[in-house]
C-alpha positions in Angstrom: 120.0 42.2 93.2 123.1 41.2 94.9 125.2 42.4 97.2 128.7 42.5 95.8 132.0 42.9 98.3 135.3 43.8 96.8 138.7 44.8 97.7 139.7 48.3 97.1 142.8 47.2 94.5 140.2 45.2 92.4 137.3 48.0 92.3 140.2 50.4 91.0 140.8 47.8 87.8 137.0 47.2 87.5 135.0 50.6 88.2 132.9 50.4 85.0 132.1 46.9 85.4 131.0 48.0 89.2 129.2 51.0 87.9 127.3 49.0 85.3 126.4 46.5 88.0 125.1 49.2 90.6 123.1 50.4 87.7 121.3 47.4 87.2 120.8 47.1 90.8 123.5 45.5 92.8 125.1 47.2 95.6 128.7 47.2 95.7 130.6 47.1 98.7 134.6 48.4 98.3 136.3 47.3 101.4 139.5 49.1 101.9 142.3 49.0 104.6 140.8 51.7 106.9 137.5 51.6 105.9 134.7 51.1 102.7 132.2 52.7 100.8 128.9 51.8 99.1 128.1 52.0 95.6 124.7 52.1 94.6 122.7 53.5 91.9 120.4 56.1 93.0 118.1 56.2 89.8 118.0 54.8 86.3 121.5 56.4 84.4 120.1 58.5 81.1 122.1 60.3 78.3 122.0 64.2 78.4 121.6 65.9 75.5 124.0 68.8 74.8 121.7 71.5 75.7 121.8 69.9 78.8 125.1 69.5 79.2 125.8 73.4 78.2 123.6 74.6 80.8 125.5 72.7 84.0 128.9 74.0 82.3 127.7 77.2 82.8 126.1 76.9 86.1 129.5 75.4 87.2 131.7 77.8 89.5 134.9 79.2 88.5 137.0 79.7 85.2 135.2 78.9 81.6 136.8 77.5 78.6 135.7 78.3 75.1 135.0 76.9 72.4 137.2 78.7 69.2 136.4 78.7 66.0 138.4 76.1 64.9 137.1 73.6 67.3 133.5 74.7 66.3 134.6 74.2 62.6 136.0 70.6 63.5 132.8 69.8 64.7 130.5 71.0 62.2 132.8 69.1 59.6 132.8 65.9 61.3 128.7 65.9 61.5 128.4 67.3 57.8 130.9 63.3 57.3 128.7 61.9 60.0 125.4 62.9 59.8 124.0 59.5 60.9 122.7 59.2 64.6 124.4 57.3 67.3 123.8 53.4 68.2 124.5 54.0 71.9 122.9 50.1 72.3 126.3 49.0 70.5 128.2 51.4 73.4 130.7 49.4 75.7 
């Protein structure tokens, strides 16, 4: 684990190369003009399934979007094409 400092302009070109390294431990430290902030994991980073996902949508406040039918039919097509399961080990 490492402690990482790093100017504001280059965090902004390089998040997801920060947030992969806080993730595997390293603290990040953005130092801007006025003032900087920490970046640290605060627990190992896991996929949610889409159950999960649906239920924080709906306990978000404020308006809802839908889903119509024809996005629920573009869906259903695509994993009747697809119907393999994700490699997420090959993910960026």
């Amino acid at each position: 684990m490492a402690v990482i400092h790093i100017p504001e302009e280059e965090a902004a070109k390089t998040l997801g190369s920060l947030v992969t390294r806080a993730a595997q431990g390293d603290e990040i430290v953005i130092n801007g003009p006025s003032s900087s902030a920490k970046l640290v994991a605060n627990g190992p980073i896991r996929s949610r399934t889409g159950a999960e996902i649906l239920a924080m949508y709906d306990n978000l406040p404020g308006e809802r979007g839908f889903m119509d039918e024809d996005f629920a039919r573009d869906v259903m097509e695509f994993r009747k094409r697809h119907p393999e399961g994700l490699d997420s080990t090959r993910w960026d």
